[in-house]
N, CA and C atoms as a LAMMPS dump frame, in Angstrom:
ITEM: TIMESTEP
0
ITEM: NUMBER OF ATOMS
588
ITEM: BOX BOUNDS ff ff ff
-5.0000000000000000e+02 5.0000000000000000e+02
-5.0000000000000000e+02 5.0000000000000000e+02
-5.0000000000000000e+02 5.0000000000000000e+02
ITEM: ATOMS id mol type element x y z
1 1 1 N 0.825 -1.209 0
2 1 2 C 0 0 0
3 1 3 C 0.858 1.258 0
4 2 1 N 1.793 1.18 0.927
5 2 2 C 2.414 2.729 0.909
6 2 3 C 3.696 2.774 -0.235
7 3 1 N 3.735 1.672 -0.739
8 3 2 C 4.89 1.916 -2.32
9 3 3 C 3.849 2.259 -3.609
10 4 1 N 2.557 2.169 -3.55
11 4 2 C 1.542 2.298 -4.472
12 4 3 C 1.346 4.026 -4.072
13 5 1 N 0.743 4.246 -2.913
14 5 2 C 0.618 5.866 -2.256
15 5 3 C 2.201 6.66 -3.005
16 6 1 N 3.066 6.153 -2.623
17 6 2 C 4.693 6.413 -2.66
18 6 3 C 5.007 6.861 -4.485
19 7 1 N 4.082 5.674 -5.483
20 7 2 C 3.843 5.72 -6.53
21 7 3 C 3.522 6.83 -7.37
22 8 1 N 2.553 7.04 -6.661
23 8 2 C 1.255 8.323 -7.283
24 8 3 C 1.74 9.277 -6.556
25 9 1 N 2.477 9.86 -5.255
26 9 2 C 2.706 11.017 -5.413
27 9 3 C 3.957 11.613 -6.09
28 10 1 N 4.985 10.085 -6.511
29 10 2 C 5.494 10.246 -7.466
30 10 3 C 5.363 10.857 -8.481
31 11 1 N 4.466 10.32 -9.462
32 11 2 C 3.958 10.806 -10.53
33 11 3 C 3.272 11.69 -10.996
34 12 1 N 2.58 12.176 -9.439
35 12 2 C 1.794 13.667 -9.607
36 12 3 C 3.09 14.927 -9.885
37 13 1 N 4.029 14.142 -8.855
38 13 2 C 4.882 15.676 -8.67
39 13 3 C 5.863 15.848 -9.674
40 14 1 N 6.006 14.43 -11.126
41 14 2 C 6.48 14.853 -12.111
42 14 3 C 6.12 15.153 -12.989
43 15 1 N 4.492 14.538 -13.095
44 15 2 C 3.744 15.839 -13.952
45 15 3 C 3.285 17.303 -13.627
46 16 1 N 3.723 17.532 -12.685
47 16 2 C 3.496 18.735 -12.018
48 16 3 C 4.625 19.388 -12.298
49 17 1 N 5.63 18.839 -12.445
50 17 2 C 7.012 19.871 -12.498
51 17 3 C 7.606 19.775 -13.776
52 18 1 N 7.319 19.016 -14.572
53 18 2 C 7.73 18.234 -16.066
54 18 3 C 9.069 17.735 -15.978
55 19 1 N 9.393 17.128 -14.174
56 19 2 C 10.18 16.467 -14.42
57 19 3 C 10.447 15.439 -15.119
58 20 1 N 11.909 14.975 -15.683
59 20 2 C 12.377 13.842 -16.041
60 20 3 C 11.391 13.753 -17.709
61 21 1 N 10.629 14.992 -18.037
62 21 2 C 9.578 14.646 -19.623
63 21 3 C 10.207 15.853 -20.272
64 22 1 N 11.177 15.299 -20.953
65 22 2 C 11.651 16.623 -22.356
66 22 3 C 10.517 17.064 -23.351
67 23 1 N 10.507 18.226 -22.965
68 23 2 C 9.702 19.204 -24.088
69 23 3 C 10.323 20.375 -24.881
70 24 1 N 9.736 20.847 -25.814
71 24 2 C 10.233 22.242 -26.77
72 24 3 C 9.637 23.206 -26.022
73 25 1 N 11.027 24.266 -26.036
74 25 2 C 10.762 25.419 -25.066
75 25 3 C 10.851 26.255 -26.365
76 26 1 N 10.341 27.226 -26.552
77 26 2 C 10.36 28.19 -28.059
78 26 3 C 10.377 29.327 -27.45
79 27 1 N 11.289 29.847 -28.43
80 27 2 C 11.759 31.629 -28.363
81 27 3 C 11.68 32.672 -29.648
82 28 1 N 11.191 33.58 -29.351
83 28 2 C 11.4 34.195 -30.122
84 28 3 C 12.067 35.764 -30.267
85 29 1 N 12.795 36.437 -30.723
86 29 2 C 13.592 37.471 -30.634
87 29 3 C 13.445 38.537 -31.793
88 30 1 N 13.201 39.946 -31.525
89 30 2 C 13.703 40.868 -32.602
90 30 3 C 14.191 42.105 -31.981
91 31 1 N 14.558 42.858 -32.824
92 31 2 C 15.178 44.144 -32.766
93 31 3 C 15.818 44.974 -33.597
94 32 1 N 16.55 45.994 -33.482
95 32 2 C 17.096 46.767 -34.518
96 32 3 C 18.07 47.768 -34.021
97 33 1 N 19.064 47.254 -34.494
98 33 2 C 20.579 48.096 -34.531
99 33 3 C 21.043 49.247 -35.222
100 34 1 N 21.223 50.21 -33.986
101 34 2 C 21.936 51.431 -34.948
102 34 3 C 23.656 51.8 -34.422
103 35 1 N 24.363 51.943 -35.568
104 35 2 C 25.121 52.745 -35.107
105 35 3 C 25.306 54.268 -35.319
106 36 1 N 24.958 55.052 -34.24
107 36 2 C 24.817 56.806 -34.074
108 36 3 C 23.365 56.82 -34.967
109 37 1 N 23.192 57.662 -35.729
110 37 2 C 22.617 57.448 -36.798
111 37 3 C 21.917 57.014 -37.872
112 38 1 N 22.871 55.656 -37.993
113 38 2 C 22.845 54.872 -39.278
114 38 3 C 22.541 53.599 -38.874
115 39 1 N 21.803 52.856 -39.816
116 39 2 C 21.43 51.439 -38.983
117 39 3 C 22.814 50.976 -39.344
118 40 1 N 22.654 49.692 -38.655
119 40 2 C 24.041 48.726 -38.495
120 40 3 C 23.686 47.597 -39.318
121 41 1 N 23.927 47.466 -40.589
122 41 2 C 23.633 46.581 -41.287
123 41 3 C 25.399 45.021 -41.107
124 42 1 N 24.459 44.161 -40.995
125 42 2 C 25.465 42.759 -41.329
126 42 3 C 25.783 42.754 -39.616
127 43 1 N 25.229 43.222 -38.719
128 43 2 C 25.912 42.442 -37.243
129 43 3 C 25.416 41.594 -37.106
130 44 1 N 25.984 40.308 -36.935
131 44 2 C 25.712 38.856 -36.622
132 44 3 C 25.406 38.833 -35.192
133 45 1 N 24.128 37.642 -35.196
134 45 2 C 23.407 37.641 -33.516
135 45 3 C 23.628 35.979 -33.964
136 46 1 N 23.435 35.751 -32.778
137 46 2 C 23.398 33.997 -32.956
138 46 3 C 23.101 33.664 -31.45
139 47 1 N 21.707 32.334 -31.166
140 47 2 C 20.796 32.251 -30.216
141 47 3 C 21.758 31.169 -29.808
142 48 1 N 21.744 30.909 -28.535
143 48 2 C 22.224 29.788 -27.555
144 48 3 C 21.262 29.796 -26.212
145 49 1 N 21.613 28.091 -26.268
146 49 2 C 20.74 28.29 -24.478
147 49 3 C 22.08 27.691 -23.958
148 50 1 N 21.686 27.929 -22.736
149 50 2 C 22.991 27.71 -21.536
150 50 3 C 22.121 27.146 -20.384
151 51 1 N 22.443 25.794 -20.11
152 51 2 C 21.974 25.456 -18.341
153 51 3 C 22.715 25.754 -17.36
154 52 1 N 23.596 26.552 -17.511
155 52 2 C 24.823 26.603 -15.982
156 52 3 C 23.634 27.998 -15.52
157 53 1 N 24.692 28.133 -14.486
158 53 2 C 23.899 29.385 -13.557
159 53 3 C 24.698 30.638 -14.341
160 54 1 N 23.765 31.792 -14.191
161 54 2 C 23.94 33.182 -14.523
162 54 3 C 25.416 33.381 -14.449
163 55 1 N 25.791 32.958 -13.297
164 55 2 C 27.278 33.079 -12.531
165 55 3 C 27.933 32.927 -13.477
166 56 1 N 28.067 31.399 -13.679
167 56 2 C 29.026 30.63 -14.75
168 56 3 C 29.195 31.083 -15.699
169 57 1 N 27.783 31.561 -16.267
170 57 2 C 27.661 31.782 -17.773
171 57 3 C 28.372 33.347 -17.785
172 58 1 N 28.492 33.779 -16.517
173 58 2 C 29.625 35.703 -17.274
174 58 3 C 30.625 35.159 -17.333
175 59 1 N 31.38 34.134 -15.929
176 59 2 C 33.077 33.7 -15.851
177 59 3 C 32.795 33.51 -17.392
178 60 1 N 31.908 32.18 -17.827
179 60 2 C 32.867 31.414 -19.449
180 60 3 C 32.305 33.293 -20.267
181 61 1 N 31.834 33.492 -20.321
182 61 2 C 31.329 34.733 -21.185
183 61 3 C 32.905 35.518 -21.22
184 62 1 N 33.097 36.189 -19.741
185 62 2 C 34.178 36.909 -19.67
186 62 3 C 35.813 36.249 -19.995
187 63 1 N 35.97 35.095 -20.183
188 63 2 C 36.703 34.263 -20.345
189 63 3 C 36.805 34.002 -22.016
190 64 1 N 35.805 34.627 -22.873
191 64 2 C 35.498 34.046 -24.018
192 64 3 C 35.626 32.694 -24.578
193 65 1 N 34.716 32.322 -23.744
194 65 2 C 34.525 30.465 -23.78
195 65 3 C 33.385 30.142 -23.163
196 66 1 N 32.909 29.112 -24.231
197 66 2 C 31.237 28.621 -24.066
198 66 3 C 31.095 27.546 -23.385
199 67 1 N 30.753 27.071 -22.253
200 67 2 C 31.152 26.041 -21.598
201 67 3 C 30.525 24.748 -22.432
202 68 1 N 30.714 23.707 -21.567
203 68 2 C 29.937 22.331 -22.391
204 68 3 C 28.831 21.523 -22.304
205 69 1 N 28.246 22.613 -21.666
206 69 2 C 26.402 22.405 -22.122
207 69 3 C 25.891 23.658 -22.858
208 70 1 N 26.394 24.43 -23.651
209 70 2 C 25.714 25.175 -24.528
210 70 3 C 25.565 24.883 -25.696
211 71 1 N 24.448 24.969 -26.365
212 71 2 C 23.863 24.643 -27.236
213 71 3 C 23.602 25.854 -28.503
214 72 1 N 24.134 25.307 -29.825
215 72 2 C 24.087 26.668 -30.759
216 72 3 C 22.986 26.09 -31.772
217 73 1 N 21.572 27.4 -31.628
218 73 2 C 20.464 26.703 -31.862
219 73 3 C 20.484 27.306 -33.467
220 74 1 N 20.922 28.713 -33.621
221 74 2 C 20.391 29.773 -34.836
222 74 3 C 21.412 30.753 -34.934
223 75 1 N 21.676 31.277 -36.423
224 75 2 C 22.241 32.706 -36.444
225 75 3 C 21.124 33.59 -37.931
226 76 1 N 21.611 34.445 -37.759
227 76 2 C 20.941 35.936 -38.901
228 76 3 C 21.51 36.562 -38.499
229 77 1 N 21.504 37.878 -39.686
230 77 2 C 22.447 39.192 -39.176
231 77 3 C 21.335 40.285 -39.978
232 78 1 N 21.942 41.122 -39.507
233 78 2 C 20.815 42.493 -39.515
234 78 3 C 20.702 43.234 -40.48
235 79 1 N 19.671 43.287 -41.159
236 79 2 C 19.925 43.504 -42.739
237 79 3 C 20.075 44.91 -43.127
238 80 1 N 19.585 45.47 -44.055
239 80 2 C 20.324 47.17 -44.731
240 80 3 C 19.609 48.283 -43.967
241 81 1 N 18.26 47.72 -42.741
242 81 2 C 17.687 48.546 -42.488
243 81 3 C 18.369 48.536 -40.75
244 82 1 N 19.131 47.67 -40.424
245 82 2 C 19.786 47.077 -38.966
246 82 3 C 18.678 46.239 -37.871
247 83 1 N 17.724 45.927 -38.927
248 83 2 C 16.734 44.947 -38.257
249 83 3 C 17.3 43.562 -38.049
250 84 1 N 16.125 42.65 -37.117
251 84 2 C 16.607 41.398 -37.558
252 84 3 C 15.54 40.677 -36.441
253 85 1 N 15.523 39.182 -36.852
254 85 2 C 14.948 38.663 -36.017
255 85 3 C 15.2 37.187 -36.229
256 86 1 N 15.232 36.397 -34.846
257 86 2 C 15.644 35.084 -34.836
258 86 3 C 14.752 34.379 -33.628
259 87 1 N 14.613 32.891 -34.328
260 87 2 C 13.634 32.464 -33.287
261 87 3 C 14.409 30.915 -33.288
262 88 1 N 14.043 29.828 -31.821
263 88 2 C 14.314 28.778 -32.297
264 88 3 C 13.611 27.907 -30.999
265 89 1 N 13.927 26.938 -31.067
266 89 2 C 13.437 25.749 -30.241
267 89 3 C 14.142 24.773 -29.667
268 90 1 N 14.216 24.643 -28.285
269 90 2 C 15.159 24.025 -27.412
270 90 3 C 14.195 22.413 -26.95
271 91 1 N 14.928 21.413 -26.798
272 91 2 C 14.41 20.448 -25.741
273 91 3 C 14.816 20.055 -24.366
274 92 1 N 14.079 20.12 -23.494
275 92 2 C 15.169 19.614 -22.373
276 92 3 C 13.879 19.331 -21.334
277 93 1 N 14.242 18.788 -20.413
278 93 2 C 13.147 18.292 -19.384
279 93 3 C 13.144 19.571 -17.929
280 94 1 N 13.988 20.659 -18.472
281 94 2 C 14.746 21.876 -17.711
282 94 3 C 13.994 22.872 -18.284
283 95 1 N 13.955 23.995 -17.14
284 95 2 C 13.884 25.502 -17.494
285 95 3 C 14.644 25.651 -18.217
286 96 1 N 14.841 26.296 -19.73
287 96 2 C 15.821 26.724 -20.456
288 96 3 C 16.408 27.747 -20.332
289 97 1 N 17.574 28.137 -20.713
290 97 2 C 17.765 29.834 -20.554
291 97 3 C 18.662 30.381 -21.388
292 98 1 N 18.181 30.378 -23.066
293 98 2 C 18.115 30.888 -23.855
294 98 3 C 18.86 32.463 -23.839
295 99 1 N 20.102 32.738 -24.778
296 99 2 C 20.28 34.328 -24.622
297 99 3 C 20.903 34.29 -26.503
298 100 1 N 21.221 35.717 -26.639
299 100 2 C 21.443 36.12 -28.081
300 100 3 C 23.159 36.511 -28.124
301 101 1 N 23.755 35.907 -28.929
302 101 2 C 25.23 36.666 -29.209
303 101 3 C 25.547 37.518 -30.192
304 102 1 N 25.691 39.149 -29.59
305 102 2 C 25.808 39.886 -31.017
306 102 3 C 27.112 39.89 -31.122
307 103 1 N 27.48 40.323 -32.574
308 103 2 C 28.975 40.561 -33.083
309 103 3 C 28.58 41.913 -33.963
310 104 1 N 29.338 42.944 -33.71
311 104 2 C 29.215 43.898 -34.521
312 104 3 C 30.803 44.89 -34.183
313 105 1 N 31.106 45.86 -35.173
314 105 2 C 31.987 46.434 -35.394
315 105 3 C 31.776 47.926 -35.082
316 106 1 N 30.84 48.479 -34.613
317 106 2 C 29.978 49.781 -34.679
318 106 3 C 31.361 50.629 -33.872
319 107 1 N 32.015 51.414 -34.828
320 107 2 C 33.03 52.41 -33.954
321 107 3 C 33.855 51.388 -33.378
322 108 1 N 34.36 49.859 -33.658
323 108 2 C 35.086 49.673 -33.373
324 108 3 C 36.776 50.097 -33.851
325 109 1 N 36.493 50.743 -34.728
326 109 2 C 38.172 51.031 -35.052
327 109 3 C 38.598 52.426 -34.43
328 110 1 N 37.745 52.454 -33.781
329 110 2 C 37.823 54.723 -32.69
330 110 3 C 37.943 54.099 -31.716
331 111 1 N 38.123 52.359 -31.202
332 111 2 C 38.417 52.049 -30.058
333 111 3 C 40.064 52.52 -29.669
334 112 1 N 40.532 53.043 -28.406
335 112 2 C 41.419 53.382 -28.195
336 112 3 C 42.675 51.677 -28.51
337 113 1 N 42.291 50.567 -27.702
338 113 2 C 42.904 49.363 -28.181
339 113 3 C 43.03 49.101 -29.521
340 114 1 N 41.975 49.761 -30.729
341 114 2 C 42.102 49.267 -32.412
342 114 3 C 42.935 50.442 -33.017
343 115 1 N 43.272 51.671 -32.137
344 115 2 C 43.996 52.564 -32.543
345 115 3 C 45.671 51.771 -32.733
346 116 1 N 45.959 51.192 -31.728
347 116 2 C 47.215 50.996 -31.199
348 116 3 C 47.365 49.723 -31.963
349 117 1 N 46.472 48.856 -32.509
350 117 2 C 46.759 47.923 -33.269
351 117 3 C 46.049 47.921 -34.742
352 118 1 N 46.24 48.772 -35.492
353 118 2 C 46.027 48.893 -36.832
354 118 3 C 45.447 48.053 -37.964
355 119 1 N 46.71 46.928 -37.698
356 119 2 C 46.531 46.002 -38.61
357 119 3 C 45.306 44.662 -38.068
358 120 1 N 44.8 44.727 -37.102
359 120 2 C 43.789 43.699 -36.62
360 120 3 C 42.582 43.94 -36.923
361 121 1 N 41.681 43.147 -37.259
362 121 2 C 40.19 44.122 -37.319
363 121 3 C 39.097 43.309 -35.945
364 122 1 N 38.772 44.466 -35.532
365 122 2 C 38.217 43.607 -34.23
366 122 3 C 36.733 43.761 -33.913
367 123 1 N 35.873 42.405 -33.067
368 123 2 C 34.746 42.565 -33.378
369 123 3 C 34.026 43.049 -31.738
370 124 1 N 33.431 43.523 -31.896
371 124 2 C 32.446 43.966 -30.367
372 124 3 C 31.573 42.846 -29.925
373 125 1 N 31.761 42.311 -28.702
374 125 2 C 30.664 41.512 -28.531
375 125 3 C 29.756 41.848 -27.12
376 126 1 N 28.503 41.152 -27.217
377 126 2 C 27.739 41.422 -25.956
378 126 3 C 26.666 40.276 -26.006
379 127 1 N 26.535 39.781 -24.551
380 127 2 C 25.095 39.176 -24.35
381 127 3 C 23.671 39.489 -24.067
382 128 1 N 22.602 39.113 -24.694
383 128 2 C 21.299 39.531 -24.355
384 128 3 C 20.802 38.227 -23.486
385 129 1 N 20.197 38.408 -22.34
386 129 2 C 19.353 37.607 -22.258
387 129 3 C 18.125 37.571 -22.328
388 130 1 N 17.991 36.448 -22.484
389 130 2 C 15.778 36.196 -22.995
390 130 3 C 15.466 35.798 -21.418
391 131 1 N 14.327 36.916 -21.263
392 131 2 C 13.404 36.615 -19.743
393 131 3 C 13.157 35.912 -20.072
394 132 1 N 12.234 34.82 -18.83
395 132 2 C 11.58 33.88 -18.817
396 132 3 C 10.517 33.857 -19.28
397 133 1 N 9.164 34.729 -19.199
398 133 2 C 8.626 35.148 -19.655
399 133 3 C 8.234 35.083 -21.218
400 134 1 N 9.359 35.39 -21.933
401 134 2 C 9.15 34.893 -23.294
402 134 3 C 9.296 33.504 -24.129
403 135 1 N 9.597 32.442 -22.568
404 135 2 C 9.98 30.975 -23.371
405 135 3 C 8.885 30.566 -23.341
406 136 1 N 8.081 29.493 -23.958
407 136 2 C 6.999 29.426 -24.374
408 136 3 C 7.231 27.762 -24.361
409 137 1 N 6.319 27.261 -23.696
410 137 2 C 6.667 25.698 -24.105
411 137 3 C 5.755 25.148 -25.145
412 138 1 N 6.378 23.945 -25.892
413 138 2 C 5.373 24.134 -27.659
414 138 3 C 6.543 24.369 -28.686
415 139 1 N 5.5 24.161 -29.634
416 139 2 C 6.831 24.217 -31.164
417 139 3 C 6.866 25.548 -31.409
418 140 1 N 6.052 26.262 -30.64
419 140 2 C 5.896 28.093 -31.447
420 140 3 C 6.134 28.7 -30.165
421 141 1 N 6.745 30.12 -30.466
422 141 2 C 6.967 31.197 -29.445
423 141 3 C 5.603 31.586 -29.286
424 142 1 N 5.201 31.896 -28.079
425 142 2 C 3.619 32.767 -27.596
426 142 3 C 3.841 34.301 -28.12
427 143 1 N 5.141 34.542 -27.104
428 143 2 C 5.022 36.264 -27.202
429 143 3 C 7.02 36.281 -27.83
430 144 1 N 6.54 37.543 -28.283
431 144 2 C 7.695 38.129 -29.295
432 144 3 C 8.736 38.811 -27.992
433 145 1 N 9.796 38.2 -27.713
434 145 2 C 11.053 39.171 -27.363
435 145 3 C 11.378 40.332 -28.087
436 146 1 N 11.083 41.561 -27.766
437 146 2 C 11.048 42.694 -28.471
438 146 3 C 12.056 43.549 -27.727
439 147 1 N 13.395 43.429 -28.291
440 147 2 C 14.732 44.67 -27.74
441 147 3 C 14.021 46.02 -28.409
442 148 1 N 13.712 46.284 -29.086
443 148 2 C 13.367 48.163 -29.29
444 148 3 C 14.514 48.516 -30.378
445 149 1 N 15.026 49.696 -29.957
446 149 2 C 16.008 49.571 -30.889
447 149 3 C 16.913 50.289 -29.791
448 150 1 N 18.511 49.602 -30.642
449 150 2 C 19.683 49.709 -29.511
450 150 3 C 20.932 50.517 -30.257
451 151 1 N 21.348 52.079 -30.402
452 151 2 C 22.568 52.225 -30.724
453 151 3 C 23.787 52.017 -29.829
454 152 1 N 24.496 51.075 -30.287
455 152 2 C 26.236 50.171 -30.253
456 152 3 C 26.719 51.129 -30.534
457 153 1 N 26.645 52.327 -30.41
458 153 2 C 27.987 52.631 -29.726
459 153 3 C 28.176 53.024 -28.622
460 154 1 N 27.275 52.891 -27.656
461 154 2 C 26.788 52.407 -26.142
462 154 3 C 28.044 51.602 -25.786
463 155 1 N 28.857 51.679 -24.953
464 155 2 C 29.578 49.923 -24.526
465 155 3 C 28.596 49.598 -23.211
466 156 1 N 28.659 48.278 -23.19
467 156 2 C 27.979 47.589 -22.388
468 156 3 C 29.261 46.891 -21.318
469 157 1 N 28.886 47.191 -19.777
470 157 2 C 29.963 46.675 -19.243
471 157 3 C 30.253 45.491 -19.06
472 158 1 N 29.664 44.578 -19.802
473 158 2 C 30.801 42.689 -20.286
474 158 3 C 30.788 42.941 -21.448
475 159 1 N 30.82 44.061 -21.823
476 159 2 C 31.328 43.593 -23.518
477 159 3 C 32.719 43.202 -23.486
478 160 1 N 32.76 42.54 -24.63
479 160 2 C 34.516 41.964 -24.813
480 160 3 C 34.675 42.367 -26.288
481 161 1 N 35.768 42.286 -26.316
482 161 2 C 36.246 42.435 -28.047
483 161 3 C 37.475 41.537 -28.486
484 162 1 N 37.123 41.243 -29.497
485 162 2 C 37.218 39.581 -30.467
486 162 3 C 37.78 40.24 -31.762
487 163 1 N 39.652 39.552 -31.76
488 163 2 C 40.324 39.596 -32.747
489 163 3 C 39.806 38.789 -33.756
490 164 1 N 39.699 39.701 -35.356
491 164 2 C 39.338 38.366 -36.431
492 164 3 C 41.253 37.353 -36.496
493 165 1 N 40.677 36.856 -36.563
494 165 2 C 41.407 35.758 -36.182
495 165 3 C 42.704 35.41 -37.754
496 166 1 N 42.16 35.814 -38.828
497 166 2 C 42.584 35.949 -40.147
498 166 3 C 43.939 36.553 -40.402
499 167 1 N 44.447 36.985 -39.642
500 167 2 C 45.542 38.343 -39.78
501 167 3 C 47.246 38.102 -39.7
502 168 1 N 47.714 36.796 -39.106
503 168 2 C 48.694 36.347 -38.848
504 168 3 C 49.405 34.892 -39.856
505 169 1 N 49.703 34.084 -39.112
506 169 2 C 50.173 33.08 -39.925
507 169 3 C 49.064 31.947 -39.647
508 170 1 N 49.422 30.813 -40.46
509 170 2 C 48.369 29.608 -40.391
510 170 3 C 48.264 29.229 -38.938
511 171 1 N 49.191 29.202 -38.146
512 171 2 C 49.412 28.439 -36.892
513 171 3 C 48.94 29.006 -35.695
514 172 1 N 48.957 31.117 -35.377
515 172 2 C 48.34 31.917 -35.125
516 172 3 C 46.682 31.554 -35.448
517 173 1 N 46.548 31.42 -36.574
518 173 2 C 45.094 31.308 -37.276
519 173 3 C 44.318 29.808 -36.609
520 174 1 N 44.795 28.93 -36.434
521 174 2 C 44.41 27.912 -35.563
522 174 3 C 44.046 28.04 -34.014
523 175 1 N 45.32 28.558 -33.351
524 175 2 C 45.04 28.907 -32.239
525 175 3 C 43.754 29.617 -31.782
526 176 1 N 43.541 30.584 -32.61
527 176 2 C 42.712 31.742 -32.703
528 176 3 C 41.518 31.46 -32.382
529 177 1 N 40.985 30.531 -33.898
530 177 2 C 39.641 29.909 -34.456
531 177 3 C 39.717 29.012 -33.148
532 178 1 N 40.266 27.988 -32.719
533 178 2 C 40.122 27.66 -31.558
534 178 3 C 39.612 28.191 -30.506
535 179 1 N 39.995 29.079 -29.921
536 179 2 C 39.352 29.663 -28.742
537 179 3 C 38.264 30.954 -29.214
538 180 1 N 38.002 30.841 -29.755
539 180 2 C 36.541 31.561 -30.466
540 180 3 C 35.622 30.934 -29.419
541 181 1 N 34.726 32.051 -28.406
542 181 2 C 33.725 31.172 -28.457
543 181 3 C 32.392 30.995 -29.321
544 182 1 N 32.153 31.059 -30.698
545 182 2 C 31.378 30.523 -31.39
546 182 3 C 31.965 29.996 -32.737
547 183 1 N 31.496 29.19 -33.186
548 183 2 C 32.098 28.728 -34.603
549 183 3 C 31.745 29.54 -35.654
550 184 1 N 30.903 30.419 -35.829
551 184 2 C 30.934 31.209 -36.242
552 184 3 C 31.892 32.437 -36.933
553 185 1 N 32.084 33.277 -35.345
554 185 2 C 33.434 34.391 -35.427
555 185 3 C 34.384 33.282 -35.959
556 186 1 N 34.608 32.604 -36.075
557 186 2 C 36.24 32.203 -36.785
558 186 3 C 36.118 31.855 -37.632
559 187 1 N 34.781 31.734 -38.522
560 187 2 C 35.166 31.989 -40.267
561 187 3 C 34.463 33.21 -40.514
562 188 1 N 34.228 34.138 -39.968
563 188 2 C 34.808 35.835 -40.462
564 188 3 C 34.984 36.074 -41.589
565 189 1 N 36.075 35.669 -41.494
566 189 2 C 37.518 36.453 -42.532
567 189 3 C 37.322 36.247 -43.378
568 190 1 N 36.519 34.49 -43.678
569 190 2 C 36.539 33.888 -45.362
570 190 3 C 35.254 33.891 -45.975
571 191 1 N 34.121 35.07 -45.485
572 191 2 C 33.337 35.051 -46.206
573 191 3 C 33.188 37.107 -46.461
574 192 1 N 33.144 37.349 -47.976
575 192 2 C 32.858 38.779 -47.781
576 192 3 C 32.273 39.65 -47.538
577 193 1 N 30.841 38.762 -47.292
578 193 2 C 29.564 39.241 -46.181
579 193 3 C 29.656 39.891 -44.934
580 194 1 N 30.418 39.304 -44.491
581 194 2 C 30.655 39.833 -43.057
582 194 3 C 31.763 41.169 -42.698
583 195 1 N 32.472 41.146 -43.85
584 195 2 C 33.701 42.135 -43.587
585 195 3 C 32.962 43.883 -44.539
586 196 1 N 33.21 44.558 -43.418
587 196 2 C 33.158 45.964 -44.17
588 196 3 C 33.741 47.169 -43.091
């Protein structure tokens, strides 16, 4: 009798919590980039979820390194008007916690560090995170993550900035692309989309 009782409040309290039952958590994201003025056309965003704690996720952030439960769900970049929008869909039997990686160049070469190194071209980075609020469990986002619009040339205090990696010798160029944290930033260099 009491492993049957023991049973069922088992099972209440994992359908109650969706423990141990993987489902699609859906997100959705937009916004629009300016730099001063002018929209910011071609800054690359790219969606990840992360299960570590907030904590973890600035050390590997500030560290420029993605630890090894992050997950790279989506990228787009911001088109001639500096719009953009990206959505995607996670599984896990977990609260997800979903954030956005931008890469953009906005006034990066008036950086006092890109003064002193000329020959490098370097990229700005920053994290967004997605409230909770906007994860949606289901194959579709409910409600739209709506940033507004954001001029970069704001610094944000964890921003970091990310050598293109292209600029040295082959062996430099390995190292580099290596510690990228996205696979992304380290093919840069070899597409002409991205460079201006």
């Amino acid at each position: 009798m009491n492993i049957i009782t023991l049973s069922t409040l088992l099972l209440a309290l994992i359908s109650n919590t969706d423990g141990f039952i993987k489902r699609n958590h859906s997100f959705a994201i937009q916004g629009k980039f300016m730099c001063g003025e002018y929209p910011l056309h071609r800054a690359a965003i790219e969606l990840w979820e992360d299960n570590r704690s907030l904590l973890k996720s600035i050390v590997y952030i500030l560290r420029q390194k993605r630890g090894p439960n992050d997950v790279y769900i989506a990228r787009t970049n911001t088109n001639e008007y500096g719009e953009f929008a990206i959505n995607g869909s996670y599984r896990s039997e977990y609260q997800v916690n979903p954030y956005i990686y931008v890469y953009h160049r906005c006034d990066a070469d008036k950086l006092p560090i890109s003064k002193s190194r000329p020959t490098f071209k370097l990229w700005r980075t920053f994290v967004i995170k997605v409230p909770g609020k906007y994860i949606s469990k289901g194959n579709y986002a409910l409600q739209l993550f709506d940033l507004g619009v954001y001029n970069l040339q704001f610094q944000f205090a964890d921003e970091i900035l990310l050598e293109n990696c292209n600029m040295r010798n082959e062996l430099y160029y390995r190292r580099c692309a290596y510690s990228m944290p996205s696979p992304f930033l380290s093919r840069l260099t070899h597409s002409v989309f991205f460079i201006h």
